[in-house]
VMD Tcl script that draws the C-alpha trace (Angstrom):
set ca {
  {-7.18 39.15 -5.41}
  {-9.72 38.31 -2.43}
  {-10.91 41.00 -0.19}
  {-9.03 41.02 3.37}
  {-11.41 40.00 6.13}
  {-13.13 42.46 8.47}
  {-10.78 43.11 11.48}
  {-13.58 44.67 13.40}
  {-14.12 42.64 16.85}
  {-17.58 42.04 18.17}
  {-18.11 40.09 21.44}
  {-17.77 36.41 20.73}
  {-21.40 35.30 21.54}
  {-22.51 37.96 18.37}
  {-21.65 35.24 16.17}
  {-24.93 33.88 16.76}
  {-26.35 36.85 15.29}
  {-24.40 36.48 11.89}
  {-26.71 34.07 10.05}
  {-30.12 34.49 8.34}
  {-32.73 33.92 10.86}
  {-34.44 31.10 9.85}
  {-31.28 29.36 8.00}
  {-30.33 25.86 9.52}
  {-26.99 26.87 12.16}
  {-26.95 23.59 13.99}
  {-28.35 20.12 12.76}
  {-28.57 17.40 16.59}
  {-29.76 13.92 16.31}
  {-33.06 15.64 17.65}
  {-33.48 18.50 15.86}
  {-32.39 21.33 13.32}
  {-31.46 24.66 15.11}
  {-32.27 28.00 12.91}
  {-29.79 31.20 13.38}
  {-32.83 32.64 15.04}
  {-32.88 29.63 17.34}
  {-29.66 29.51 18.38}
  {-29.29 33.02 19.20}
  {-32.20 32.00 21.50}
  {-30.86 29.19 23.13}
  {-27.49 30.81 23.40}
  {-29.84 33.70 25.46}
  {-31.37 31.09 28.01}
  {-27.95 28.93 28.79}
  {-26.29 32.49 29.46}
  {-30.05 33.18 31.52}
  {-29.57 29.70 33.68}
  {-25.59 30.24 34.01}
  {-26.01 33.50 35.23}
  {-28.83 32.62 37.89}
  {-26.95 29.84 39.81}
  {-25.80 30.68 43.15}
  {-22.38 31.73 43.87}
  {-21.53 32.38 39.82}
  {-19.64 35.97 39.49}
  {-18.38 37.86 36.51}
  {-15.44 35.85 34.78}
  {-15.99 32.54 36.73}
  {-15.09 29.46 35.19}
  {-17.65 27.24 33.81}
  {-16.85 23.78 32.79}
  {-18.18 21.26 30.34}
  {-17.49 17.43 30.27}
  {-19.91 16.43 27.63}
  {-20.33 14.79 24.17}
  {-21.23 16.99 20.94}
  {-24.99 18.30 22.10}
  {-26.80 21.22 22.46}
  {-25.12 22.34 25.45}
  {-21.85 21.43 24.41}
  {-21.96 23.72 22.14}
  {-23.73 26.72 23.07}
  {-21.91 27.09 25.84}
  {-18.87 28.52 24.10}
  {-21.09 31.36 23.12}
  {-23.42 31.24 26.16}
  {-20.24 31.20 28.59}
  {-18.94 34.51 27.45}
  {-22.91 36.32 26.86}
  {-23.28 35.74 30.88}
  {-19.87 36.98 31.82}
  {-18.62 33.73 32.15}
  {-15.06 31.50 31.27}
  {-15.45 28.38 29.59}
  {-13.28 24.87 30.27}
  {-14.47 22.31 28.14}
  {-13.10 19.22 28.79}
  {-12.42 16.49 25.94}
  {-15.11 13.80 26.80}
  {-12.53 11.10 26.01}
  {-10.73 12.11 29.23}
  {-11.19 9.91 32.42}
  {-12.17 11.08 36.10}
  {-7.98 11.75 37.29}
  {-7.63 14.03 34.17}
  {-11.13 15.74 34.90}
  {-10.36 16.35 38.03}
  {-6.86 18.03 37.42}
  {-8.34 20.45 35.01}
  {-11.46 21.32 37.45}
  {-8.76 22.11 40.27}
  {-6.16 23.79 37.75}
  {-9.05 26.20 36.71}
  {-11.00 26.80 39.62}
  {-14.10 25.84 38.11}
  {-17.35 27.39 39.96}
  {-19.61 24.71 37.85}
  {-19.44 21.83 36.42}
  {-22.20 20.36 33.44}
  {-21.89 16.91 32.55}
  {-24.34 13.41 31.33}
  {-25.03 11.48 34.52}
  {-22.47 8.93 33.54}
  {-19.72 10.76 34.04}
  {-20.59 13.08 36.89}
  {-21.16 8.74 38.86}
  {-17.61 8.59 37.64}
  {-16.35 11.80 40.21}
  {-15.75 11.54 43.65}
  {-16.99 14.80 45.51}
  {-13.22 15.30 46.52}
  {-12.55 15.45 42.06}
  {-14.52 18.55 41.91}
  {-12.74 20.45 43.56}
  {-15.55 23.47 44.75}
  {-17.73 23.34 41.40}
  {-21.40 22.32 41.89}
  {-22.37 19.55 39.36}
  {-24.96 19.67 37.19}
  {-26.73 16.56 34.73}
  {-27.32 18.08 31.30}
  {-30.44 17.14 30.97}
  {-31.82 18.28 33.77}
  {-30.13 21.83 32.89}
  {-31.74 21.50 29.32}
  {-35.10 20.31 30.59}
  {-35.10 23.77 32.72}
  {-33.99 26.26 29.72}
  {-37.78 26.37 27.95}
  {-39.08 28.51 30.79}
  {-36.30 31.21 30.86}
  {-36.49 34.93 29.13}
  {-32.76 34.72 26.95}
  {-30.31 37.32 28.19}
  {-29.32 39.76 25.30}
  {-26.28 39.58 23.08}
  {-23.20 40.93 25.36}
  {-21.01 43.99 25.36}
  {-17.77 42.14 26.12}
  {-14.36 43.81 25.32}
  {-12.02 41.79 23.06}
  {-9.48 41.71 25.41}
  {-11.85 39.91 27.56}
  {-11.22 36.24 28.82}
  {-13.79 33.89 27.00}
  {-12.21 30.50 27.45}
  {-9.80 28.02 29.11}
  {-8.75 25.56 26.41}
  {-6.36 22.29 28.33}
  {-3.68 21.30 25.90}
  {-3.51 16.87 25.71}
  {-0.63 17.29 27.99}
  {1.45 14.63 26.32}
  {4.40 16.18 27.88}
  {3.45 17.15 31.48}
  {-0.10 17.83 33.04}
  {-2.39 19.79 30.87}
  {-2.27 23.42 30.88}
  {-4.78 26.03 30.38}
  {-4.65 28.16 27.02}
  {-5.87 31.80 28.03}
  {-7.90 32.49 25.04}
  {-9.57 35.76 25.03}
  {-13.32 37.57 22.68}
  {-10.73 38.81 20.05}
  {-8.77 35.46 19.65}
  {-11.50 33.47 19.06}
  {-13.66 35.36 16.85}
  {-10.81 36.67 14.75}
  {-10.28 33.01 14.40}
  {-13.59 32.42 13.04}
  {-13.33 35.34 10.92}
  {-10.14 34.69 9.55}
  {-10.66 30.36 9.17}
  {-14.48 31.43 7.26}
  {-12.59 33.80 4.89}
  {-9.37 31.44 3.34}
  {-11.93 28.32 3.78}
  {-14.28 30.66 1.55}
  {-17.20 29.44 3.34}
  {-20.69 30.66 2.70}
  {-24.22 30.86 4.36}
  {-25.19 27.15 1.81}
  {-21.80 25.86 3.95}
  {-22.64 22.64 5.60}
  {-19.67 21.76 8.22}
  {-19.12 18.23 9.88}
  {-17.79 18.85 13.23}
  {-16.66 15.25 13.87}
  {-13.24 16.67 16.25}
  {-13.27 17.37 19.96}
  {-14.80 20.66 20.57}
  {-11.93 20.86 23.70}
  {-9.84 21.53 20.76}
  {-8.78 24.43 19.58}
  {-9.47 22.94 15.49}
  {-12.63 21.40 16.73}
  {-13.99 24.49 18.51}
  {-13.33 26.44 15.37}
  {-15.48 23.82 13.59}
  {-18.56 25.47 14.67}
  {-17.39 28.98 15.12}
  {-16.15 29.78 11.87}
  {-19.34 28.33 10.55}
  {-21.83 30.28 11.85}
  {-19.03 33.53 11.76}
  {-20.39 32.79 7.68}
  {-23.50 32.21 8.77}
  {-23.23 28.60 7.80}
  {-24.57 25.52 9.55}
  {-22.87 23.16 11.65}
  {-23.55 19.30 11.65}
  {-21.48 17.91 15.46}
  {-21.25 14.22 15.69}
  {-19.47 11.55 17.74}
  {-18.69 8.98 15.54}
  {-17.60 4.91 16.26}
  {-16.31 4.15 13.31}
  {-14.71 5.99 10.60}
  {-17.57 4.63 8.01}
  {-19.99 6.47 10.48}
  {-18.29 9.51 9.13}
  {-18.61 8.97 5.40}
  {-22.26 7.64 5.79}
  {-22.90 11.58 7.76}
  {-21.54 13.18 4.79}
  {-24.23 11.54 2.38}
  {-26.81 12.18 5.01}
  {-26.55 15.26 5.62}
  {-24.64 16.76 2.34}
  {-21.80 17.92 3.98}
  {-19.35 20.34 1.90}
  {-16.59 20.91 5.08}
  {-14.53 18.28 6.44}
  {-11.69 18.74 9.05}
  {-9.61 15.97 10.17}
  {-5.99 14.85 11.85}
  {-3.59 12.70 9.72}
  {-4.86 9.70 11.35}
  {-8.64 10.08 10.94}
  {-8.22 11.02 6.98}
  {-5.86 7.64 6.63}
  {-8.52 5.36 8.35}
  {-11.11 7.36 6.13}
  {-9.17 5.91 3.00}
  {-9.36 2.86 4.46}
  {-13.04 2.71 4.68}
  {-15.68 1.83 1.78}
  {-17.41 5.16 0.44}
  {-21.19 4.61 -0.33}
  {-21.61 5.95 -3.95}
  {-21.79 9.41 -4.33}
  {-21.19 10.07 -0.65}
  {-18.50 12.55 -0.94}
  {-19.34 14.26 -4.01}
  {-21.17 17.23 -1.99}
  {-17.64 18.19 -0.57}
  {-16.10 21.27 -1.54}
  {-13.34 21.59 1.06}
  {-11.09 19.05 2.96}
  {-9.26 20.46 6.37}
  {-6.01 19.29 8.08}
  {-4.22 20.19 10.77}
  {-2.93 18.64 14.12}
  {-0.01 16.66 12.23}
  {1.90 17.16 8.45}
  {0.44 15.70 5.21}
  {2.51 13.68 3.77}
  {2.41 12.62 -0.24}
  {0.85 9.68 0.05}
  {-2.14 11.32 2.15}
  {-2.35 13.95 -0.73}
  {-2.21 11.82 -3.51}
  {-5.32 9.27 -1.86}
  {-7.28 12.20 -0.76}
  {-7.34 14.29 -3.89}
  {-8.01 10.60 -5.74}
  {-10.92 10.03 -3.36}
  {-12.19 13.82 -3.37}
  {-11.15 15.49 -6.95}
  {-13.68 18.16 -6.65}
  {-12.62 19.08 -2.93}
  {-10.10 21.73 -2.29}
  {-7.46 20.40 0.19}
  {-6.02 22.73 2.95}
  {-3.13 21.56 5.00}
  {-3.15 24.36 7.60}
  {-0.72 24.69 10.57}
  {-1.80 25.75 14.26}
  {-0.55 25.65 18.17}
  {-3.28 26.51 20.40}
  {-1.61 29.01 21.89}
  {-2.27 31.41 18.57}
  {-4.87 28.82 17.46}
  {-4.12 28.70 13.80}
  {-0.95 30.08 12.25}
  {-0.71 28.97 8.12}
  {-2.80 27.46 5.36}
  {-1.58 26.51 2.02}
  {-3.51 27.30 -0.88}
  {-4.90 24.35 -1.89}
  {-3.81 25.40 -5.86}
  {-0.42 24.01 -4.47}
  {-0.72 21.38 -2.45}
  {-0.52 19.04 -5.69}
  {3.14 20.43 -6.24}
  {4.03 21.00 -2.48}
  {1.96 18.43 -1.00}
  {4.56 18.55 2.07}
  {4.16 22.50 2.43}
  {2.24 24.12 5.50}
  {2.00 27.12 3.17}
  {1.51 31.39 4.17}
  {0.62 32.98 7.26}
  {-3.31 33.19 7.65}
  {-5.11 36.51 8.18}
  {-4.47 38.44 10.98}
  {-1.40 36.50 11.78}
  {2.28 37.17 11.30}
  {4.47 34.14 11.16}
  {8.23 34.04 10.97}
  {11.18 31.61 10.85}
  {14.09 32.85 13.69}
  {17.62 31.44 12.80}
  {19.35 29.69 15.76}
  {21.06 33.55 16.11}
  {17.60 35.49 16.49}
  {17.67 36.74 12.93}
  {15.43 36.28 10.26}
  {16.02 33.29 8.42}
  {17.09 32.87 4.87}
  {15.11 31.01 2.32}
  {16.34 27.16 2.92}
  {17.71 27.64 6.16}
  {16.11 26.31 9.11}
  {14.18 27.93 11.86}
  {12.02 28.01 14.93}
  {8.69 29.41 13.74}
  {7.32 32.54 15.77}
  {3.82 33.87 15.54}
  {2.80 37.20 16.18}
  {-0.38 39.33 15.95}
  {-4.11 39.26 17.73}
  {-4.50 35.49 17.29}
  {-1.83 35.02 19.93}
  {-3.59 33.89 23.26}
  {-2.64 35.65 26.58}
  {-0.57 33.01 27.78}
  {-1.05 30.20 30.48}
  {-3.75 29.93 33.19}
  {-1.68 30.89 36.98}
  {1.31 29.26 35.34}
  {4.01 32.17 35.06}
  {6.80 30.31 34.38}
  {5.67 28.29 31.15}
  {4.13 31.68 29.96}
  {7.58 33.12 29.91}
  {9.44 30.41 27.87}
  {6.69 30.40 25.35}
  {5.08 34.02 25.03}
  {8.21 36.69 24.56}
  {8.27 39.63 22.71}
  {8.77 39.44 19.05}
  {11.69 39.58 17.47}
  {13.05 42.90 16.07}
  {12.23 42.48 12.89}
  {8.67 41.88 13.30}
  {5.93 44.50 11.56}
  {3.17 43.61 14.11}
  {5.55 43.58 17.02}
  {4.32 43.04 20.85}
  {3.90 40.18 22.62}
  {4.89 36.35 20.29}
  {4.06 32.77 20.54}
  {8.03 30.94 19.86}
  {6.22 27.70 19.22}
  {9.28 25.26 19.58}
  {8.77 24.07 16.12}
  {11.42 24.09 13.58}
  {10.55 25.39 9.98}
  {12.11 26.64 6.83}
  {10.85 28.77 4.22}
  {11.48 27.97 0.43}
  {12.18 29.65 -2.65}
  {8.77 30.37 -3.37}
  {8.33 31.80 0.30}
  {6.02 28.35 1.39}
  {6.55 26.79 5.00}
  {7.59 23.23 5.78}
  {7.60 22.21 8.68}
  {10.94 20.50 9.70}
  {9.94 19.09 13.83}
  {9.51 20.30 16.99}
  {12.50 21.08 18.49}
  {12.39 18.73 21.32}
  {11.17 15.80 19.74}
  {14.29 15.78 16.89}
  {16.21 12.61 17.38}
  {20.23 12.84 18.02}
  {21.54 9.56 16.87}
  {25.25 9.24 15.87}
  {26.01 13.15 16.08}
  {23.03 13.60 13.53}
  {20.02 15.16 14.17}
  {17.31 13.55 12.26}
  {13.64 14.64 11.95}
  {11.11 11.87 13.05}
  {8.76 13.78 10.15}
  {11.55 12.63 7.30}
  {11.74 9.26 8.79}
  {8.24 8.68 9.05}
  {7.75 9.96 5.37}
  {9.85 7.82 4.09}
  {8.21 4.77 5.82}
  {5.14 5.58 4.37}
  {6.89 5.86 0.83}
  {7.57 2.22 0.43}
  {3.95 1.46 0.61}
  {4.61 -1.01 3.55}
  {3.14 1.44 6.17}
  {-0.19 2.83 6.53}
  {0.61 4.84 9.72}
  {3.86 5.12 11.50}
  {5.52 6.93 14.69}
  {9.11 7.44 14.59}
  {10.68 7.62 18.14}
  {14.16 7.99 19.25}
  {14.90 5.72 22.15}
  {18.11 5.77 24.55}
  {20.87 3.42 22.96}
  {24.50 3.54 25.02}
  {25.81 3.31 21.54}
  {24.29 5.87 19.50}
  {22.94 8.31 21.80}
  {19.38 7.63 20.79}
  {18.17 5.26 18.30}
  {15.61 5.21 15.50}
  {12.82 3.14 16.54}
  {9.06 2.98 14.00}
  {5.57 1.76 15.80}
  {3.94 0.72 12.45}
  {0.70 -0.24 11.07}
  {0.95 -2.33 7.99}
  {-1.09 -1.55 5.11}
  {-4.38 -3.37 4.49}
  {-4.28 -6.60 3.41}
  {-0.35 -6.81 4.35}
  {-0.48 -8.39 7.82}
  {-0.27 -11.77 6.44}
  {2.25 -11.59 4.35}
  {4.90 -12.24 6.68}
  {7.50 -11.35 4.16}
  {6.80 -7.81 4.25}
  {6.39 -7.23 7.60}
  {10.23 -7.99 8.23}
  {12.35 -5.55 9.37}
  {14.87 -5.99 6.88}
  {12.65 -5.34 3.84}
  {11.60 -2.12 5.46}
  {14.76 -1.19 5.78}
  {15.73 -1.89 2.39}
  {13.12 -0.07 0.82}
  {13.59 2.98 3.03}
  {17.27 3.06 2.42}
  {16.34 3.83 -1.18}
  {16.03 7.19 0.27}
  {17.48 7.38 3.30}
  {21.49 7.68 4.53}
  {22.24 4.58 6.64}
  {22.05 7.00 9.90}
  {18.29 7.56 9.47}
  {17.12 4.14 8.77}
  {15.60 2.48 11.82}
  {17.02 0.12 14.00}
  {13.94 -1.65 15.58}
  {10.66 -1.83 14.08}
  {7.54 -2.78 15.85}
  {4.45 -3.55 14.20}
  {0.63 -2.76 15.32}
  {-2.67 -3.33 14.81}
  {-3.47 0.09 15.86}
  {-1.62 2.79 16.95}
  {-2.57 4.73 20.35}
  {-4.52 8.44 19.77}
  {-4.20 10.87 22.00}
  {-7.27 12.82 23.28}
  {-7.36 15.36 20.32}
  {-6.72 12.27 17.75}
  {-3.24 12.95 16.65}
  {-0.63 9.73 17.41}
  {0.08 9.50 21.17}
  {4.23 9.64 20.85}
  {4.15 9.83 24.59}
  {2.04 6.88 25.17}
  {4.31 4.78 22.61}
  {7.79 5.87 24.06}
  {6.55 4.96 27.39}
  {5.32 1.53 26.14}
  {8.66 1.07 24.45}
  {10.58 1.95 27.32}
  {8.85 0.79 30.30}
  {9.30 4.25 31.56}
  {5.61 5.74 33.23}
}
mol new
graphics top color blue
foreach p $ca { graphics top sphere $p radius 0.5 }
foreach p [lrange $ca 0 end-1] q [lrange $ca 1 end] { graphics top cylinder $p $q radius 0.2 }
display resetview
């Protein structure tokens, strides 16, 4: 039986104090950071923040930057000068920049040169802009400020969701969310101070953040990179012996895809997913490419930032299961009647506990329809996240994850889970990655449409690329009322800013609808 994590809650730039001093934390294209170092650095970015003009306790501070050494200090150095952090996913172009800068009143702005040419003064709506290198070329000559004495109820950062469904929004996320996060990710992961992690997702994201902080909450080090290609990923794990790897269904299928050098993944101990279900095939070519890594298929919103894991002892035999609730959080499944549902029966999941965030930024009215209290039957009570996503629990008490509840498609009185259709796409072997979608039809209500990628090698072969034979094989096991009725194949399929498949981006392309 392993030892429940330490609940205690220490302002969230004291991470930085966690590792052995002169133990790699962060390895940069230029450099190796020590613990000792980065609680340095973290000291003079909070030192510069807090000297520029107009910047008072809990401003926002914004970052538009790629995976450097300000990018990611600043979610420690943010909080150690008083301060709010906004990153902003460096994928995202000048319109969505500028929403998030005016959504969250951003005082300051740090960005490359590139992308600060890209703004018009009108985009920044009141922040002063600031190159990142000329910020890091003035940190050498400043005295660090100390480690903080933030409260945990404290506001430490602004996280925008992709905003596939609307404009993004602003995730409240405050000292105790994140760095029970880290505490609680760095405990099931079992990570320890020899831990190297690859940090290859956004750090706007809530997984990709978490990346670095759970890392150095074990006093491990973290390797960041932007990667090109998905064999730029596999050639970093050789290079740099990485033993943590956290991905998005996507990412890990193009990383099957992609020739291995010899050896290179035989220093990993630990394989990460969240951001979209596993599916059998996935498990069965991961844990044939990685036997000695442990594979956790982990489920998370980022308004409670991570919610399940399963233990990776399972996935073999539930390779579809999004497993137990993680510490510090209490997850439930709520019947359709607001009672607790029975094993088998479906559910929306609710999450309650300190990882819950504190709601959205000046937006009243979503925080109402998404943070309630709990239901009655909670233990931990107070304020929930009702995530929209429909679960059920089995026999054995294990999560699955059904779909969210507004992206279940109603065709011919049925409803039908894109997540069962999509499996089963991928079952025939036809499909390397597909989107089910469930387009308006004056007939049926909706109707079953897949945006596939063929499988390697299958793209000439005509033959199998035909709708029919898709069909045929899926209706092996599928009824007739979940098999598709249009199928449109892709070289690629679109990725939204956090890497997960961009179902907005494909219904719209589908329908003509903007």
């Amino acid at each position: 039986m392993t030892v429940p994590p330490d609940p205690t809650v220490h302002p969230l730039d004291h991470l930085a104090l966690r590792g052995k001093a002169d133990a790699p934390a962060l390895v940069l294209k230029d450099g190796v950071l020590s613990h000792e170092g980065l609680n340095r650095r973290v000291g003079q970015l909070a030192a510069w923040l807090a000297a520029q003009p107009g910047i008072v306790p809990g401003a926002r501070v914004a970052t538009w930057l790629g995976k450097g050494l300000i990018a990611c200090l600043m979610p420690l150095a943010a909080v150690r000068a008083g301060l709010v952090h906004v990153p902003i996913n460096p994928v995202l172009r000048r319109a969505q920049a500028a929403h998030i800068l005016a959504d969250s009143g951003a005082a300051l702005l740090l960005a490359n040169a590139g992308r600060l040419e890209t703004l018009d003064p009108g985009d920044l709506g009141g922040a002063a802009a600031h190159d990142e290198a000329v910020v890091l070329a003035a940190l050498d000559a400043l005295a660090p400020l100390p480690p903080s004495a933030a409260t945990p109820e404290s506001l430490a950062a602004l996280l925008y969701t992709s905003g596939s469904t609307g404009r993004p929004k602003g995730v409240m996320l405050s000292q105790a969310n994140l760095w029970l996060g880290a505490i609680s990710v760095a405990h099931y992961l079992g990570l320890a101070a020899d831990d190297r992690v690859l940090a290859v997702l956004p750090l706007a994201f809530d997984y990709g953040q978490n990346q670095l902080l759970s890392a150095w909450a074990a006093g491990a080090c973290a390797v960041p990179m932007d990667y090109l290609m998905p064999r730029d990923v596999a050639r970093a794990v050789a290079r740099h012996g990485i033993t943590t790897l956290a991905a998005v269904p996507p990412l890990w299928r193009q990383l099957l895809d992609v020739p291995w050098p010899d050896g290179a993944g035989a220093s990993l101990r630990r394989l990460t997913n969240s951001g979209g279900a596993l599916t059998p095939d996935l498990v069965h070519g991961l844990r044939g490419q990685f036997p000695q890594a442990r594979l956790f298929a982990m489920y998370g919103l980022t308004e409670a930032f991570r919610s399940t894991f399963l233990d990776p002892a399972l996935i073999d035999d539930h390779p579809t299961s999004i497993g137990t609730a993680i510490p510090f959080a209490e997850v439930m499944v709520v019947n359709d009647a607001g009672a607790e549902a029975a094993p088998g029966e479906e559910g929306e999941l609710v999450h309650a506990g300190p990882l819950v965030a504190q709601g959205y930024w000046q937006d009243a009215v979503r925080t109402a329809e998404r943070f309630r209290p709990a239901p009655p039957f909670a233990k931990l009570g107070g304020m929930a996240v009702w995530s929209g996503d429909r679960v059920r629990r089995d026999a054995l008490g294990l999560l699955h994850f059904v779909g969210r509840r507004d992206a279940m498609i109603k065709t011919s009185g049925h409803r039908v889970s894109p997540q069962d259709v999509e499996e089963a796409a991928l079952a025939t072997g036809l499909v390397a990655e597909v989107v089910a979608l469930g387009l308006p039809d004056a007939a049926l209500g909706q109707a079953i449409h897949l945006v596939c990628r063929a499988m390697p090698g299958a793209a000439l072969d005509e033959a199998r690329l035909d709708e029919a034979g898709l069909r045929a094989a899926m209706a092996q096991d599928l009824p007739a009322f979940m098999l598709p009725a249009r199928v449109h194949w892709r070289d690629a399929l679109p990725l939204s800013p956090n890497g997960k498949h961009d179902r907005a981006a494909l219904y719209r392309a589908l329908t003509g609808e903007r």
